[in-house]
C-alpha positions as CSV (number, residue, x, y, z in Angstrom):
1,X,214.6,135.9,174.3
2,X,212.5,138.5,176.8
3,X,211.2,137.2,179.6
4,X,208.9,138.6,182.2
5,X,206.3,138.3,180.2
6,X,203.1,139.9,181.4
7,X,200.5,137.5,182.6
8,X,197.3,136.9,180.2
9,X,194.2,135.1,179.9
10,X,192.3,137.0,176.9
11,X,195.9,137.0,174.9
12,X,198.8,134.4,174.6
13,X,202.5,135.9,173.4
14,X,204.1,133.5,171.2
15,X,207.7,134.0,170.8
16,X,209.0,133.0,167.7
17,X,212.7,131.7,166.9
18,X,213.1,134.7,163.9
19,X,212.6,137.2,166.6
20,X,209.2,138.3,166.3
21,X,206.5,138.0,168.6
22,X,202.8,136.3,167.7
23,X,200.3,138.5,169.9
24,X,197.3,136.3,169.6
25,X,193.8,136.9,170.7
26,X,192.2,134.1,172.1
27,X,189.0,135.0,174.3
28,X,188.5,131.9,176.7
29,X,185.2,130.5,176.7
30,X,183.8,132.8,173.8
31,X,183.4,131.5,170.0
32,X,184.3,135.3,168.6
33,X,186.6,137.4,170.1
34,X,185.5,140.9,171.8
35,X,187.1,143.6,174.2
36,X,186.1,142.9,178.1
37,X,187.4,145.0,180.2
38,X,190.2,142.4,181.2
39,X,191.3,142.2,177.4
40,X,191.4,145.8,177.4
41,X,193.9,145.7,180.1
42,X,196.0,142.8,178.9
43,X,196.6,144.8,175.4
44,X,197.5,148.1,177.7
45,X,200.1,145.2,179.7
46,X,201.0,143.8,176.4
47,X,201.7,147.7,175.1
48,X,204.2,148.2,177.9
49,X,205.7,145.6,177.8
50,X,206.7,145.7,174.4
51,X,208.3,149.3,174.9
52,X,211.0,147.4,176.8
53,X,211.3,144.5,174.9
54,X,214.3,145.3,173.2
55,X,215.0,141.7,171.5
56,X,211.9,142.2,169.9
57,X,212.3,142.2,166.2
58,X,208.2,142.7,165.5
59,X,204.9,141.8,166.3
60,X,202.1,139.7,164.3
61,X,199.0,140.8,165.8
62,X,196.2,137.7,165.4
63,X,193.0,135.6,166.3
64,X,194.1,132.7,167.7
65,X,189.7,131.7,166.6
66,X,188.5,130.7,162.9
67,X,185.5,132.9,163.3
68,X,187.0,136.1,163.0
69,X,189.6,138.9,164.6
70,X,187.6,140.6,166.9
71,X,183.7,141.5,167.1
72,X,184.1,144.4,169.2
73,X,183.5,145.5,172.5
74,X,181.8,143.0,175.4
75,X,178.3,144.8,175.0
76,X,176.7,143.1,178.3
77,X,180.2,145.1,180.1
78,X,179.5,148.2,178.6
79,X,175.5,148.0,179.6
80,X,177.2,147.3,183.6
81,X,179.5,150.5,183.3
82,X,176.6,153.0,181.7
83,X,174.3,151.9,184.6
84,X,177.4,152.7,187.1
85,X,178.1,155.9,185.1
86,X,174.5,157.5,185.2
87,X,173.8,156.0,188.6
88,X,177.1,158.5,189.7
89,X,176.1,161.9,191.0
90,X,175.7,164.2,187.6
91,X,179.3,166.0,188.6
92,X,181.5,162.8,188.7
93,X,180.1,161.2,185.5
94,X,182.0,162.8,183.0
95,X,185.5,161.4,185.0
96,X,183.9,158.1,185.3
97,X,183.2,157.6,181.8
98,X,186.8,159.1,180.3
99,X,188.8,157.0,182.9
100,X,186.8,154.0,182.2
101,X,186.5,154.0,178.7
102,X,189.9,155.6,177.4
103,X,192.1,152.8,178.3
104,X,191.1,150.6,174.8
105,X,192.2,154.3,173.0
106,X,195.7,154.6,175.3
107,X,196.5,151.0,175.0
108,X,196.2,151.1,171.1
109,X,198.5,154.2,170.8
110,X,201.1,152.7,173.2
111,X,201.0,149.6,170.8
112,X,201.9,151.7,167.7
113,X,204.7,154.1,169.6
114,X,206.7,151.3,171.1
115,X,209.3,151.6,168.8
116,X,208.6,147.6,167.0
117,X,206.6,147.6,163.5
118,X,202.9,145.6,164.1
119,X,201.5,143.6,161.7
120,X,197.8,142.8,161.8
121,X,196.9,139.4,160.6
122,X,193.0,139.5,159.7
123,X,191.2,136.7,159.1
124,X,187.2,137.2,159.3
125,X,185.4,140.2,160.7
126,X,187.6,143.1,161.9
127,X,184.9,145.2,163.5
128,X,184.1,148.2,166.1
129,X,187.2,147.8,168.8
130,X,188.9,145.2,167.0
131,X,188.9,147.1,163.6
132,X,190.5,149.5,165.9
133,X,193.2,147.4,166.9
134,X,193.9,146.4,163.5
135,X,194.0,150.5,162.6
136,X,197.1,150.6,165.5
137,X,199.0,148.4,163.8
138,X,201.9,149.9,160.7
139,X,200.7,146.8,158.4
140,X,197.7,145.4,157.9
141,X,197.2,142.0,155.8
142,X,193.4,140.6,154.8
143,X,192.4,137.1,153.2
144,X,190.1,137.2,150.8
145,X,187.5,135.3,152.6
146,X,184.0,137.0,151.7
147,X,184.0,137.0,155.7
148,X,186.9,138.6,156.1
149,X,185.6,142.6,156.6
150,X,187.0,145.8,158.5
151,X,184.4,148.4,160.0
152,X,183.2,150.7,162.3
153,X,179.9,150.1,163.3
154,X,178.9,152.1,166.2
155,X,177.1,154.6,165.1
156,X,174.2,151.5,164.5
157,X,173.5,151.4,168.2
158,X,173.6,155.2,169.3
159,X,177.6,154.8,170.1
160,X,181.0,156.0,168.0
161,X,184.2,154.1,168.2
162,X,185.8,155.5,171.2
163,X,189.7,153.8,170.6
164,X,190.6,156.3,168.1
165,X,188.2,154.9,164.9
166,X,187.3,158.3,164.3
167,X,190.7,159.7,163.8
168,X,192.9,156.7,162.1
169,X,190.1,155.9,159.8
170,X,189.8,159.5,157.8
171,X,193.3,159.7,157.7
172,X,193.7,156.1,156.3
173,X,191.4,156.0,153.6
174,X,190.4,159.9,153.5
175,X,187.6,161.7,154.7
176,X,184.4,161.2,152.7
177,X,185.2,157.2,152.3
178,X,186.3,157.4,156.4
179,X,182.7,159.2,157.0
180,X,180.7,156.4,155.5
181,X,182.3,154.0,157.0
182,X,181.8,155.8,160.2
183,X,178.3,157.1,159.8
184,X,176.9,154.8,157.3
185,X,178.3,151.6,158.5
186,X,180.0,150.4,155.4
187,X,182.3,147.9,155.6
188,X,185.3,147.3,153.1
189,X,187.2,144.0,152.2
190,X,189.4,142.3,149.7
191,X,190.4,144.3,146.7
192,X,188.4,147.6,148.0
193,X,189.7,147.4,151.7
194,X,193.2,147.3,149.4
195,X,192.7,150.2,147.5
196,X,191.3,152.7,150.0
197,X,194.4,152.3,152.1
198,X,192.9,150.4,154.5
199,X,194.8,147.0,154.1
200,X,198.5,146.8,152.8
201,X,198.0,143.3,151.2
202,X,195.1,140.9,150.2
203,X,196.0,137.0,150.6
204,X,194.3,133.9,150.5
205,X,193.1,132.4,153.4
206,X,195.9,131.0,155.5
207,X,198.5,133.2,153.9
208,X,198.0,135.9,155.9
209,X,200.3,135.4,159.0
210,X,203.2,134.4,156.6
211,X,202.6,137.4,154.8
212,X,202.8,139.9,157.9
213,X,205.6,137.9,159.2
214,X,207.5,138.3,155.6
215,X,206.5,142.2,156.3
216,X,208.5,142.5,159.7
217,X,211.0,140.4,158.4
218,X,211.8,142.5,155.6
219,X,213.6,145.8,154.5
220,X,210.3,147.7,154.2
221,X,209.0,147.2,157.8
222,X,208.9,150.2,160.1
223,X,207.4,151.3,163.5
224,X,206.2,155.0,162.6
225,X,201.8,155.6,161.7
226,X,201.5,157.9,158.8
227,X,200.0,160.4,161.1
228,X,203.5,159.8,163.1
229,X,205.4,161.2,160.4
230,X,207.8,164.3,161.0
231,X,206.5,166.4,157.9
232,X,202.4,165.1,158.2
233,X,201.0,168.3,159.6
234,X,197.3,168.1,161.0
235,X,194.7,169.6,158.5
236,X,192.9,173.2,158.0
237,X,189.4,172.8,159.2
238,X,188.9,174.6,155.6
239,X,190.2,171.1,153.8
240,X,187.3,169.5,155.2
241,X,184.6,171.4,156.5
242,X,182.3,170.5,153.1
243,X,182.0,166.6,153.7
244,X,181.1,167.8,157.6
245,X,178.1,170.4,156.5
246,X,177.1,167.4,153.7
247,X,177.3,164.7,155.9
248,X,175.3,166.4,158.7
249,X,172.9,167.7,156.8
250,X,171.9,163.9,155.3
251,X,172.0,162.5,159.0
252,X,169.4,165.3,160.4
253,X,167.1,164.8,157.8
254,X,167.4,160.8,158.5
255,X,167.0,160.4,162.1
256,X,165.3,164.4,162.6
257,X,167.7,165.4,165.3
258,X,166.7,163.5,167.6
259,X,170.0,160.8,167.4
260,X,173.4,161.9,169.2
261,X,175.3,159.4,167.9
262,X,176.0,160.6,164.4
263,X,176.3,164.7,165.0
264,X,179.0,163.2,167.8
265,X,181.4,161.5,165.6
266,X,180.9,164.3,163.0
267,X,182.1,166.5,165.8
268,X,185.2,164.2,166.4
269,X,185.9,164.5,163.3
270,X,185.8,168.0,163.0
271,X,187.7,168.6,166.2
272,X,190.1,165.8,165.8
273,X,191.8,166.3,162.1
274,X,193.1,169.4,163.2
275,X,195.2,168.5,165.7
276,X,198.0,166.0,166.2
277,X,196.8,162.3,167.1
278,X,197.1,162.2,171.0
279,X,194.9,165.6,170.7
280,X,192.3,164.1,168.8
281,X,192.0,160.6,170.4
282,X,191.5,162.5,173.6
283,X,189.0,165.0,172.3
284,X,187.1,162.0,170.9
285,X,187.1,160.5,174.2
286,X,185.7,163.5,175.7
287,X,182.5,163.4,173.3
288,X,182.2,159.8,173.7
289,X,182.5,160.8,177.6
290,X,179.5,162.8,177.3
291,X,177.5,160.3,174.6
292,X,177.6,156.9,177.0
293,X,175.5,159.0,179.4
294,X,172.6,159.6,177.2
295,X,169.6,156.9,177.2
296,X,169.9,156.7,173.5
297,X,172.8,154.8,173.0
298,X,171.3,151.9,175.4
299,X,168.0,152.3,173.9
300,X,169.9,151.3,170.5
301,X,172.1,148.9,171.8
302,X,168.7,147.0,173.2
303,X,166.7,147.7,169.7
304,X,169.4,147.1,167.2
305,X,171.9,145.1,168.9
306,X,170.7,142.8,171.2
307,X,167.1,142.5,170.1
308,X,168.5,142.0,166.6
309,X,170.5,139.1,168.0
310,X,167.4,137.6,169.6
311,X,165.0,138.1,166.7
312,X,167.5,136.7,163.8
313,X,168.5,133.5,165.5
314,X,164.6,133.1,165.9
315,X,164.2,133.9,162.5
316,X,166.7,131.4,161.8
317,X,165.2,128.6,163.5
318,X,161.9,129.5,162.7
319,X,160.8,130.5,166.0
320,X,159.7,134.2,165.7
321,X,156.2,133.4,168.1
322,X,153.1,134.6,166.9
323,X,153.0,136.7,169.7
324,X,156.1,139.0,168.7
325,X,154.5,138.8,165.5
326,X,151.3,140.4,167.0
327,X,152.8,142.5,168.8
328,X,154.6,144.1,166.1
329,X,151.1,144.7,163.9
330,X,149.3,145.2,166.3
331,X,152.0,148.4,167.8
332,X,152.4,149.2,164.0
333,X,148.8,149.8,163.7
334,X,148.2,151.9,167.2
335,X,151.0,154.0,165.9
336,X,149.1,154.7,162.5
337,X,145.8,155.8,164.7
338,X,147.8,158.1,166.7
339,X,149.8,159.9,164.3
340,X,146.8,160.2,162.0
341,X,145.5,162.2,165.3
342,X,149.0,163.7,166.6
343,X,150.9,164.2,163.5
344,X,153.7,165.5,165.8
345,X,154.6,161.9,166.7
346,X,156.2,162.3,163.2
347,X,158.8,164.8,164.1
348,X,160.1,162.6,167.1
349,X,160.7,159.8,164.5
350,X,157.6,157.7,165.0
351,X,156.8,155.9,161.1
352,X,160.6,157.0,160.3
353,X,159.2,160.7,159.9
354,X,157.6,160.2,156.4
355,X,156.7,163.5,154.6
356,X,158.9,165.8,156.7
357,X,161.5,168.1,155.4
358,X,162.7,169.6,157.9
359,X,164.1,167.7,161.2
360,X,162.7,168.5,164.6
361,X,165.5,170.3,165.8
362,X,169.9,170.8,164.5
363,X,171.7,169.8,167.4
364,X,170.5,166.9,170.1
365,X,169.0,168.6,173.2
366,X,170.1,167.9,176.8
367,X,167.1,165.7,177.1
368,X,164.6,164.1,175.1
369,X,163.5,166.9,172.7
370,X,159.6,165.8,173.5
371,X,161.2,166.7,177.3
372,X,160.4,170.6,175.9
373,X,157.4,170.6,173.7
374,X,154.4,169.5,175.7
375,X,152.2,168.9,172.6
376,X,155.0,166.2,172.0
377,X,155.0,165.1,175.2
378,X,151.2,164.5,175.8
379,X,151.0,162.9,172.8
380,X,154.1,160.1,173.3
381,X,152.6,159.4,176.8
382,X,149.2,158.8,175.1
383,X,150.9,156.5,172.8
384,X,152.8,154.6,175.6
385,X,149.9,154.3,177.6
386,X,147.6,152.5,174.4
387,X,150.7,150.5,173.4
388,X,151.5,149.0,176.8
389,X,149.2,145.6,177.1
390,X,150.9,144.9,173.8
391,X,154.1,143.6,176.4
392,X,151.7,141.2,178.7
393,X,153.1,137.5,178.4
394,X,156.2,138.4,176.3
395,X,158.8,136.5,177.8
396,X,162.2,139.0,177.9
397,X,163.2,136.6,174.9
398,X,160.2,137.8,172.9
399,X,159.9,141.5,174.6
400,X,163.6,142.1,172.5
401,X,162.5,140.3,169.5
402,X,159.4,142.4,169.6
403,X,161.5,145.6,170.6
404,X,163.6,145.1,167.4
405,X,160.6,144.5,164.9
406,X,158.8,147.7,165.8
407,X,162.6,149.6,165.3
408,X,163.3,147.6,162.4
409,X,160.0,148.7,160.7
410,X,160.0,152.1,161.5
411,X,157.1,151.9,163.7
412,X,158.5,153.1,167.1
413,X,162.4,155.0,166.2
414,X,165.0,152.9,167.6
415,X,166.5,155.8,169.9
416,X,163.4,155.5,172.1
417,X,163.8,151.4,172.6
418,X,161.1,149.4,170.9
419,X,157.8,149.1,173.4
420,X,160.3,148.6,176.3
421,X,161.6,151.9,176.5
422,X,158.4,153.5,175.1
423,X,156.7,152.5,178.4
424,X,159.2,154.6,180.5
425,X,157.1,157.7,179.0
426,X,153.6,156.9,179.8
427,X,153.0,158.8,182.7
428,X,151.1,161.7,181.1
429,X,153.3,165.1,182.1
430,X,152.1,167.3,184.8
């Protein structure tokens, strides 16, 4: 069978006698899978590979873990590049982030043009990059493990699925059950994964490499993505534009303007189902380009992510301290006292906004949008100033525990990064 195999640590290839290949996912050191930058790589080695593997009947794409398929992207990675990006001068940050980023995207799209029918094997959570993965393949096959979920949850912590998420999803399971996966985070499995489109078969656990393997093996296996197809032709902006003006109009009035990450992957959607795929993976790479820059998406990967993390497993063992605890009220009621005084804190998000109709601006501003309204401004810095003994004696532990209750609760909005980032702004502008 082929050999020169590429050389892999985050993968193992597993030739089989039948002539099909077992692609297996196998993080070292990790108990869940995600996308470093080196399994990033090895998929894009893997991808070329496989073009010139001509004794290559198929591939079964699968965790060689029992906790899941893949998690997603290495977060603590992605915090290292943003602070290389926005450290770059202003000019070169745009290249930087595309070049960077856009190799998860390429190596995906190489996978599913090689001329060899995929099959995903999915056994627990499918999520963010690794839903992605499984979206590259031409067959997808799910247990029915409760655990066992596909999703795209990015948007949760100020980022959009960067691989092509944006574009496979809509045209898998159609666009207003493709937005809310997207924007809403929903997640589908078993029988309703099924019938969206998004799985090809539902199995019980431990069925599910046999059953891709019987796919590859059979008469109905084949190596083209529906958006592949000769006589698919992209769609009229007119086809679509309704569930873009709904869904934008729901996300503004939820997080008042003043969050990138939804309006972006409404705008890869928009710009992307009219054109052919390589288009529209690229043009979502371009707005993702420009999101990673933006403070936001760290801000929310620290509140909602990692702080998230920190707080539940304290939660778990019973260990939230009474000083997160205090901290939390205590921020909660500072923010009531100021807003009662400066009822603009309530257009930046402060007390998730209650009693506004109207957000605080329609499209996310350069900067901050407090940056251009002084009023805002003074006010946030007075705020930030009052809040800051709140943080003296919080271990970092507790500072993110403490970070993600005020988010959590609405007190301080997420995009602004819990009492940590709040503190960036409490120098009171000239």
């Amino acid at each position: 069978m082929t050999t020169n195999l590429p050389a892999l640590t985050q993968f193992r290839i597993e030739q089989q006698a039948n002539g099909l290949v077992h692609f297996v996912f196998d993080c070292p050191g990790k108990s869940m899978n995600v996308f470093s930058n080196k399994a990033i790589h090895e998929l894009g080695a893997f991808a070329e590979w496989l073009h010139r593997a001509d004794d290559v009947r198929g591939v079964v794409v699968r965790s060689g873990k029992a906790t899941g398929f893949c998690a997603g992207a290495d977060l603590t990675e992605l915090g290292v590049a943003y602070e290389t990006i926005v450290a770059a001068p202003a000019a070169d940050r745009f290249d930087m982030a595309f070049d960077h980023f856009f190799p998860l995207g390429h190596a995906i799209r190489r996978l599913e043009t090689a001329g060899k029918p995929v099959a995903a094997a999915i056994a627990g959570v499918a999520l963010g990059g690794g839903c992605e993965l499984a979206l590259g393949a031409h067959y997808r096959v799910a247990t029915d493990n409760r655990r066992t979920m596909l999703g795209l949850p990015e948007c949760a912590v100020g980022l959009l699925p960067g691989a092509g998420g944006t574009q496979r999803m809509p045209r898998l399971v159609g666009i207003e059950l493709g937005l809310e996966v997207l924007l809403l985070g929903r997640n589908l499995a078993g029988a309703e994964a099924l019938n969206a489109g998004l799985v090809d078969a539902v199995v019980p656990d431990g069925d599910e490499v046999r059953a891709a393997e019987n796919w590859l093996l059979s008469d109905q296996a084949h190596a083209i993505q529906p958006w592949d197809r000769a006589n698919v032709a992209p769609l009229a902006h007119a086809d679509y534009e309704d569930h873009i003006v709904r869904h934008r109009a729901r996300e503004l009035a939820r997080m008042l303007g003043h969050e990138p990450a939804p309006l972006a992957i409404l705008d890869c959607v928009e710009l992307g189902l009219m054109q052919p795929i390589d288009g529209a993976i690229r043009s979502e790479m371009s707005v993702f380009s420009r999101l990673i820059q933006r403070p936001e998406p760290r801000n929310m990967i620290r509140t909602m992510f990692l702080g998230k993390q920190a707080y539940d497993k304290a939660a778990r063992d019973g260990r939230v301290s009474v000083s997160v605890e205090d901290a939390a009220c205590a921020a909660a009621a500072h923010v009531q006292r100021h807003v009662d005084t400066a009822s603009i804190l309530r257009q930046a998000g402060f007390l998730h906004g209650l009693g506004l109709a109207e957000p605080a601006q329609q499209r996310v501003s350069e900067d901050f949008w407090f940056h251009s309204n002084p009023e805002a401004a003074l006010a946030i810095a007075a705020l930030a100033k009052d809040l800051a003994p709140l943080t003296a004696g919080l271990s970092p532990t507790e500072l993110l525990q403490a970070d993600h209750a005020v988010a959590r609760g609405g007190t301080i909005p997420a995009y602004l990064g819990g009492l940590t980032g709040l503190a960036s702004f409490a120098e009171t502008p000239a």
